[in-house]
C-alpha positions in Angstrom: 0.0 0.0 0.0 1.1 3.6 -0.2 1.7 5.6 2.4 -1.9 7.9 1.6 -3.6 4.4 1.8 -1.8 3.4 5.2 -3.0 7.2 6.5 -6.6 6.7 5.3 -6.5 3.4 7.2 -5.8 5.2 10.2 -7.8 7.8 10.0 -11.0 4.9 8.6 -9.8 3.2 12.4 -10.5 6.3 14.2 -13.4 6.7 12.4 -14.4 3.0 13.4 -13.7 3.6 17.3 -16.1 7.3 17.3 -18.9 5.3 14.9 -18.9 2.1 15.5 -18.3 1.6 11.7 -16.0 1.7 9.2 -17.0 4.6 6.8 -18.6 3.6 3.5 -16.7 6.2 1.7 -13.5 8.0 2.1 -13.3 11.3 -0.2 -10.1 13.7 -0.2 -10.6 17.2 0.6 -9.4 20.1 -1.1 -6.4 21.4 1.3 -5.1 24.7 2.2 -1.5 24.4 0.2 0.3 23.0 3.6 1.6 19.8 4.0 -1.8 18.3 5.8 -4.3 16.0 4.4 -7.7 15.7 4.6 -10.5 13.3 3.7 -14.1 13.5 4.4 -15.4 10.2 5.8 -18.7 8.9 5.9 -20.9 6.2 7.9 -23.9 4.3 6.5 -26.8 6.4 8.0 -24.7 9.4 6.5 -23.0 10.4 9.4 -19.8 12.6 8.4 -16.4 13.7 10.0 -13.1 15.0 8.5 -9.8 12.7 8.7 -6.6 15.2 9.2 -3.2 14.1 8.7 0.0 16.5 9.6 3.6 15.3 9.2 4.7 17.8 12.2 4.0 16.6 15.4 4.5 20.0 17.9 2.3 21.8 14.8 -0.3 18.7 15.8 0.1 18.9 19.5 -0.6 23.0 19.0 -3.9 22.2 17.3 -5.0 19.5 19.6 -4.0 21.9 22.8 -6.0 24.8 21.1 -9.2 23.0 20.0 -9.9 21.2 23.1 -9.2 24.9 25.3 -11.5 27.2 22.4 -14.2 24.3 23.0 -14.3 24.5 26.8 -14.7 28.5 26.3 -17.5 27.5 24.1 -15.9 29.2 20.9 -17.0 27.8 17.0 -14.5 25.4 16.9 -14.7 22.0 15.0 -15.0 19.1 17.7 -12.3 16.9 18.2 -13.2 13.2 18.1 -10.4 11.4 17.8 -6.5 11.5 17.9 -3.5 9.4 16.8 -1.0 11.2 18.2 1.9 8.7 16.8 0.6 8.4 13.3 -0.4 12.5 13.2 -4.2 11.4 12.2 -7.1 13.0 13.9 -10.7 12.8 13.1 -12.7 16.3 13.7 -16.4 17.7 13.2 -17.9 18.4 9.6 -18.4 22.2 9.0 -19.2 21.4 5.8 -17.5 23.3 2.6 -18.3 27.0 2.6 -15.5 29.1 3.3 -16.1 32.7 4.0 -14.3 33.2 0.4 -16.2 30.9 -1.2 -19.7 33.4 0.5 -17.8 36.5 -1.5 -17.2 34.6 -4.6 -20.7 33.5 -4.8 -22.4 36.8 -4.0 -20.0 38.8 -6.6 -21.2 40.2 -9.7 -20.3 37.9 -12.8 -16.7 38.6 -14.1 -16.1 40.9 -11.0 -13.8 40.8 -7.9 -15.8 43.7 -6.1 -16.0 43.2 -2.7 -20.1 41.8 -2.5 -22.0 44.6 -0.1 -23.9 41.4 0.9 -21.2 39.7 2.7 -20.8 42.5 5.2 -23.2 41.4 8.2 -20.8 37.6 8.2 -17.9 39.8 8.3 -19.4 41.6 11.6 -20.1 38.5 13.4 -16.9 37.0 11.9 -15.3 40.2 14.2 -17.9 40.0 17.0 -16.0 36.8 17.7 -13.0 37.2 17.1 -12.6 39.1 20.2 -13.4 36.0 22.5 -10.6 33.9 21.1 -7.9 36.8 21.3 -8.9 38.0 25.0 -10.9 34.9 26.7 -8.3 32.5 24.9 -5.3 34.7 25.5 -6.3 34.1 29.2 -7.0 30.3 29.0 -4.4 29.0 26.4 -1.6 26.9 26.9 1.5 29.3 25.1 3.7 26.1 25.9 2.0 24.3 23.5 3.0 26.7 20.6 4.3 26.2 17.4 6.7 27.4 16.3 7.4 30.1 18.7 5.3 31.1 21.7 4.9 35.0 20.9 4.8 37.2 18.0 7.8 38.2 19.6 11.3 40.1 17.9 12.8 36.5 16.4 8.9 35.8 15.0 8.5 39.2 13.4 11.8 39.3 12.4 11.4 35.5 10.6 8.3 37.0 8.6 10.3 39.8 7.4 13.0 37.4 6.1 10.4 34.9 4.8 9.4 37.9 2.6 12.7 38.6 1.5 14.0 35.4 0.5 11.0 34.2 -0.7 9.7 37.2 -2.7 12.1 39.8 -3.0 15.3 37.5 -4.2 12.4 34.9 -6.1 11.1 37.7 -7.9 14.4 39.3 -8.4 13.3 42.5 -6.8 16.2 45.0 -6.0 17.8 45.7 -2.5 20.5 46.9 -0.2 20.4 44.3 2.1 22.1 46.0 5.0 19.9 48.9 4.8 16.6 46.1 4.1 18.1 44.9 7.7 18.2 48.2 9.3 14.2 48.4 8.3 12.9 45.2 9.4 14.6 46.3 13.0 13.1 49.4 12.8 9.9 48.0 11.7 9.9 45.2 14.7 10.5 47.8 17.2 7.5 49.8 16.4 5.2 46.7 16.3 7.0 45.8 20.1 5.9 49.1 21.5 1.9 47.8 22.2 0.6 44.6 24.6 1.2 41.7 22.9 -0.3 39.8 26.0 -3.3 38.4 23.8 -3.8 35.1 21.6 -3.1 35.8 18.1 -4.7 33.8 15.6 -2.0 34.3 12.8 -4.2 33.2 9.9 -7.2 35.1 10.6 -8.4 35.2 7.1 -11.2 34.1 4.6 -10.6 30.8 3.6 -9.9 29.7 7.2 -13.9 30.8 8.2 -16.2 28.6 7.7 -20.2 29.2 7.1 -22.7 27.2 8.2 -26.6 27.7 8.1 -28.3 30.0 5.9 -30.0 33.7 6.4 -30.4 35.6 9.5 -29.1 31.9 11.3 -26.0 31.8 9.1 -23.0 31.8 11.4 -19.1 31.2 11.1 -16.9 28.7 12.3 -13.7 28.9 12.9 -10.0 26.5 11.5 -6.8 26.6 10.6 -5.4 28.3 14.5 -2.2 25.8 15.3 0.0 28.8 14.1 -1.3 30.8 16.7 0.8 32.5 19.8 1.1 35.2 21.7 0.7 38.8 20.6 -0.8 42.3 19.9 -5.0 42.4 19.0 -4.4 44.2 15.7 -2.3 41.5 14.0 -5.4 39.1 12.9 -7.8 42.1 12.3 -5.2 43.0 9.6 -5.1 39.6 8.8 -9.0 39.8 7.8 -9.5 43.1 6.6 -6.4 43.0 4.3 -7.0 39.4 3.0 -6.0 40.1 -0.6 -8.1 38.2 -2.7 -11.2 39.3 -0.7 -10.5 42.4 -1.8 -12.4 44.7 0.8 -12.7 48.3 -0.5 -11.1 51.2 2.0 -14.3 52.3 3.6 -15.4 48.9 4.4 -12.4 48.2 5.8 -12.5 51.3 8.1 -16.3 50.5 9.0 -15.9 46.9 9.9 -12.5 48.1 12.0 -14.7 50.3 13.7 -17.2 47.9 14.3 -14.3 45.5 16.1 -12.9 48.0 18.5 -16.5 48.6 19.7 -16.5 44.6 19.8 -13.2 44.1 21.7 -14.1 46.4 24.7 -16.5 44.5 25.7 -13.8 42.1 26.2 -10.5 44.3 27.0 -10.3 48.1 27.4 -8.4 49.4 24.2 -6.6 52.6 23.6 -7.9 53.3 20.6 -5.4 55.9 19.8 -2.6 53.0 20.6 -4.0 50.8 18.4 -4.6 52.8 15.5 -1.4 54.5 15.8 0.2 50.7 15.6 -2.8 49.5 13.1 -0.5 50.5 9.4 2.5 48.4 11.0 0.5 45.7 11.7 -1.3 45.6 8.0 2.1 46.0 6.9 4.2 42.9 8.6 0.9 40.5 7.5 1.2 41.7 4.4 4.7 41.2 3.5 3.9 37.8 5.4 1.3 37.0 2.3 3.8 37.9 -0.1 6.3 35.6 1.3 3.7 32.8 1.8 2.6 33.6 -2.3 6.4 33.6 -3.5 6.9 30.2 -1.6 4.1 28.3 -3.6 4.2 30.4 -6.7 7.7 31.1 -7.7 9.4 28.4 -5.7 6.5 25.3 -5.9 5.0 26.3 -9.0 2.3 27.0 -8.0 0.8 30.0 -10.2 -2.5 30.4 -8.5 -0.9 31.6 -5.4 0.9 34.5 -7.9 -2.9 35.8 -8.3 -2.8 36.7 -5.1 -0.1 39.0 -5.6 -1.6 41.9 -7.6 -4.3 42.4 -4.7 -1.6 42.1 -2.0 0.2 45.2 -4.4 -2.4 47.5 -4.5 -2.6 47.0 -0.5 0.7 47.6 -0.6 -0.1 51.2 -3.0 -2.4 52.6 -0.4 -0.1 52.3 2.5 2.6 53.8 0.6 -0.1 56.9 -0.4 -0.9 56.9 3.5 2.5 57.3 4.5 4.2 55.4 7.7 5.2 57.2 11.0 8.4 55.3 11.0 11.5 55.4 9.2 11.6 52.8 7.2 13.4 54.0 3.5 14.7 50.9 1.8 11.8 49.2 2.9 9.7 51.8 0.9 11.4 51.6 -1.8 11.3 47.4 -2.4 6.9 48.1 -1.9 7.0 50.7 -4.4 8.9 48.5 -6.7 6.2 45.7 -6.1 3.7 48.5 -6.7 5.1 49.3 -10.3 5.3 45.5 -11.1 2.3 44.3 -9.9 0.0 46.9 -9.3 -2.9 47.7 -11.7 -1.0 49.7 -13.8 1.4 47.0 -14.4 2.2 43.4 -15.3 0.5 40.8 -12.5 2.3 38.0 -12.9 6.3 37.2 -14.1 6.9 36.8 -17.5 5.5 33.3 -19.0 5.4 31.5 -22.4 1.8 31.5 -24.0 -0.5 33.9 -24.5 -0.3 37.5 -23.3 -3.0 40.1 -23.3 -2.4 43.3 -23.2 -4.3 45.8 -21.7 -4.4 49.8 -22.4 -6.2 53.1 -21.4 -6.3 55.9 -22.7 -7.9 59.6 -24.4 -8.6 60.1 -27.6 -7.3 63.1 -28.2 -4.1 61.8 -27.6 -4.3 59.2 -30.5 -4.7 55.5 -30.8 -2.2 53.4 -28.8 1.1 51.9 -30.6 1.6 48.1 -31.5 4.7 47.5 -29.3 4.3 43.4 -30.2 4.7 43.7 -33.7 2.0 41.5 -34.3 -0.7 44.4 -35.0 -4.6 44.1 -34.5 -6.5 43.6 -30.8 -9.4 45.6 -30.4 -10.1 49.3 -29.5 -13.6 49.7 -27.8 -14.9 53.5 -27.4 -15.7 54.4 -23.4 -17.1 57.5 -24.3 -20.8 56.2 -24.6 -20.5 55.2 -20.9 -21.8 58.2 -18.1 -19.0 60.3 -17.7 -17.9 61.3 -14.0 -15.6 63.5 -14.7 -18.6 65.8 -15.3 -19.4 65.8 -11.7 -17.0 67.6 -9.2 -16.8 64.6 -6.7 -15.1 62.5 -8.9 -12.8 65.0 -11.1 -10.3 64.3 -9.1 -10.4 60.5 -9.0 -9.7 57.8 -11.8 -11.0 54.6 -12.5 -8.8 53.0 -9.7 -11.1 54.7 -6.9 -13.8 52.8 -5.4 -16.4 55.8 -5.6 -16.1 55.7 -9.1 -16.0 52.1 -9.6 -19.7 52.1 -8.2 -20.6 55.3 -9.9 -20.0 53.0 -13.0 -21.0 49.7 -12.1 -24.3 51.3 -11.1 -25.1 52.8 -14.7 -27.3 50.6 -17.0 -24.7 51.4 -20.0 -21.7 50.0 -18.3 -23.7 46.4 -17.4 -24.7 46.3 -21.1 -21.3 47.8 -22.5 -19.5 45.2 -20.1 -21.6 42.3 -21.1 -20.5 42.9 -24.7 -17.1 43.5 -24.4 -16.8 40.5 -22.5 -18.3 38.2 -24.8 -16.0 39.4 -27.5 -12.4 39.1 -25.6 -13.3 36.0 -23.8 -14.5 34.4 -27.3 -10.8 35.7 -28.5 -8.6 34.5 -25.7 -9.8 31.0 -26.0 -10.1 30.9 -30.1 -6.0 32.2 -29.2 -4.6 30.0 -26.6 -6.4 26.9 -28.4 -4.6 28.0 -31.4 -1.3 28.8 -30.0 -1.2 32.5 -30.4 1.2 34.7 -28.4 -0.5 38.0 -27.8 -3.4 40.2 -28.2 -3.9 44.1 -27.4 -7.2 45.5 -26.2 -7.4 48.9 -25.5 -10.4 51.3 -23.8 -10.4 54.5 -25.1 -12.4 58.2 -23.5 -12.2 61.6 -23.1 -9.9 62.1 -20.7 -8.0 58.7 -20.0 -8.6 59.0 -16.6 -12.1 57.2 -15.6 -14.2 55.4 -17.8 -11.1 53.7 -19.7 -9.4 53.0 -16.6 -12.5 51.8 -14.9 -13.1 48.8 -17.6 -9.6 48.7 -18.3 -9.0 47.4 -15.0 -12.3 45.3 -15.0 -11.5 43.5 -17.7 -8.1 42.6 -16.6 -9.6 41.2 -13.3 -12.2 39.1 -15.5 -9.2 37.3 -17.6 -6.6 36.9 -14.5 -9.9 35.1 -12.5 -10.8 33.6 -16.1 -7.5 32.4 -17.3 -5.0 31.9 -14.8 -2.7 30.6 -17.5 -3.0 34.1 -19.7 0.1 36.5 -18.9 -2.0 39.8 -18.4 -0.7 43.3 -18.0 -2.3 46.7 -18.0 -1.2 50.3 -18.9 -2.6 53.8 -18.1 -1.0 55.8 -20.8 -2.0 59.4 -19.5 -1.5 58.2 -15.4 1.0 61.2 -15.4 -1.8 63.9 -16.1 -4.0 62.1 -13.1 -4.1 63.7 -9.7 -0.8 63.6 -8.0 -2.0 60.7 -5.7 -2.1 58.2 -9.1 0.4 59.6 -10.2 3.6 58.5 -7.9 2.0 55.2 -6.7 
């Protein structure tokens, strides 16, 4: 037998000692890109449990530890049945298969990654909870248990910050002084020290490791994937949530439903709020260059391109703490994000460079003139924005592009743009299949209006989303060709 039919007979044992049967059928389950197995098993009178297998046996003594102490506080925790603490098998309670990301992807508008309005009230019980575990299990847990390291102390911080260099800067070939990169992260973990880090911190407090269950006003989440947890500060795994790349949660949601926790967690713990903001951009920051390490691992190193996908949403993150500014000195630092920024931001190239087909992408004002074949293949398609409501009409939105969120609703709202989207769609997906099943090596499409700065943009960047999501084997890139006349802030990010 191999060794993935000896772990399914132990986990079908365990199975047998909580059922009192074997299970009729054992069915793999979709993992989260670690090194752990899973397998959904079921009994005759269709009775389920999941079968969990991890090669590390302190990460499985963390998990065990965890469960049994969030379960005795009576937190949403899957049961633990069973354990097989020499093999690394355990057998735990069903939640079923919606994720909280698989709730966004459902509710978004076809071809979109707009963060679904609908989704919000899950996302405020999601943080209504989230409190309990960080305070009530910060109080109760066993820290000794932890693995790898008991706190998100100096070494911790300090072992994210490298796992983003070596992983992504030095995999993606990104330019640095190391000694002054160094100087940085130092900087950067003293800041992050300065708050209590007394609390339980959930590390990977994100949407795929939420589950839903239930349906309407009873719909509830459920909560996995905590053995990495430890010791440390409360706005670590709010960051973690609100900054969750592919989610892709627009600014002012973000800022509601991070007002909507601190009213949460003082019913818990008192908060300084002016502490916590103050330390709240570090803390985005460190989780996000966390992600990036975590998507160079499995993309550039494993091969694994959908975690690269990741990467443009994790850039434009990455943009608008740059536009914020930081309170701390951190100069090389800055400039390695902005670099990310150019690269993959939405102005630019989101994945590397790749054999096969490669779209690209252009906006742009007519009175500028058509934009140049650079390929040397000629052709594509030039579609004409200027049909499409035009904000720049309005004051509110003169001095914002396409890239804003106010005037990606202003747009998406209009019955033009659903109709104008629908057929543009229809046209470039028909294309980019006819062209990778053919073998063809690139195609331009470029969205043309008055100004270059918001209707072109706006679908421009739409449709880019729509083939990355699409086509995850498509090399897309996009191009602003008048950014420089935009309002400073597009400009320089």
């Amino acid at each position: 037998m191999t060794s993935g039919a000896i772990l399914v007979d132990c986990a079908s044992a365990l199975f047998a000692e909580w059922q009192g049967e074997l299970p009729v059928d054992v069915a793999p389950v979709l993992g989260d890109g670690s090194a752990r197995s899973y397998w959904r098993l079921a009994a005759s009178d269709g009775t389920t449990a999941i079968g969990a297998h991890g090669p590390d046996r302190e990460e499985n003594q963390a998990f065990f530890s965890y469960s049994r102490t969030f379960r005795s506080l009576g937190l949403p925790v899957p049961e633990l049945y069973q354990v097989d603490v020499d093999n690394g098998i355990w057998l735990l309670e069903d939640l079923g298969d919606v994720t909280l990301f698989d709730m966004i992807k459902e509710m978004r508008e076809p071809g979109s990654d707009a963060f679904p309005e609908a989704v919000m009230p899950i996302y405020r019980k999601v943080l209504e909870v989230l409190p309990r575990f960080q305070v009530e299990g910060g109080r109760a847990i066993n820290f000794k248990r932890a693995y790898p390291r008991g706190a998100f102390d100096q070494q911790s911080i300090l072992w994210d910050l490298n796992y983003f260099k070596y992983h992504f800067l030095k995999l993606a070939h990104v330019q640095f002084n190391e000694a002054r990169l160094e100087q940085d992260f130092s900087t950067l973990t003293r800041f992050l020290l300065k708050g209590d880090t007394s609390h339980f911190l959930y590390r990977d407090f994100q949407s795929r490791n939420v589950m839903i269950r239930g349906s309407g006003e009873r719909v509830s989440p459920w909560f996995i994937d905590y053995q990495g947890g430890r010791r440390g500060a409360l706005p670590y795994d709010v960051a973690s949530l609100l900054y969750d790349a592919k989610a892709n949660l627009p600014d002012l949601h973000r800022a509601t439903l991070l007002d909507h926790y601190l009213e949460a967690v003082v019913e818990h713990h008192p908060v300084n709020r002016d502490e916590f903001l103050e330390l709240w951009p570090g803390y985005v920051l460190v989780r996000t260059l966390q992600a990036l390490g975590a998507y160079g691992y499995r993309g550039f190193f494993e091969r694994k391109p959908g975690f690269l996908q990741s990467v443009p949403y994790a850039a434009e993150n990455l943009r608008g703490l740059l536009t914020a500014g930081f309170t701390f000195e951190v100069p090389e630092l800055e400039a390695t994000l902005t670099e990310i920024v150019n690269r993959w931001g939405s102005s630019v190239d989101a994945a590397p460079s790749q054999e096969g087909l490669e779209v690209s992408i252009s906006s742009f004002r007519f009175a500028g003139g058509y934009p140049q074949d650079t390929t040397g293949h000629g052709g594509g398609h030039v579609f004409d924005c200027r049909g499409l409501p035009n904000p720049g009409r309005q004051q509110e939105y003169r001095r914002l592009t396409g890239l804003d969120q106010e005037t990606i609703e202003f747009l998406a709202a209009q019955p033009e743009t659903v109709e104008f989207w629908t057929q543009v769609r229809g046209i470039i997906d028909a294309h980019v299949t006819s062209y990778v099943d053919r073998g063809f090596h690139s195609l331009a499409v470029h969205f043309g209006c008055t100004g270059g700065q918001h209707r072109s943009v706006y679908m421009a960047e739409r449709l880019a989303v729509h083939l990355r999501s699409l086509y995850p084997q498509v090399h897309v890139s996009v191009i602003h060709r008048e950014r420089a006349d935009w309002p400073r802030k597009h400009v320089s990010g």
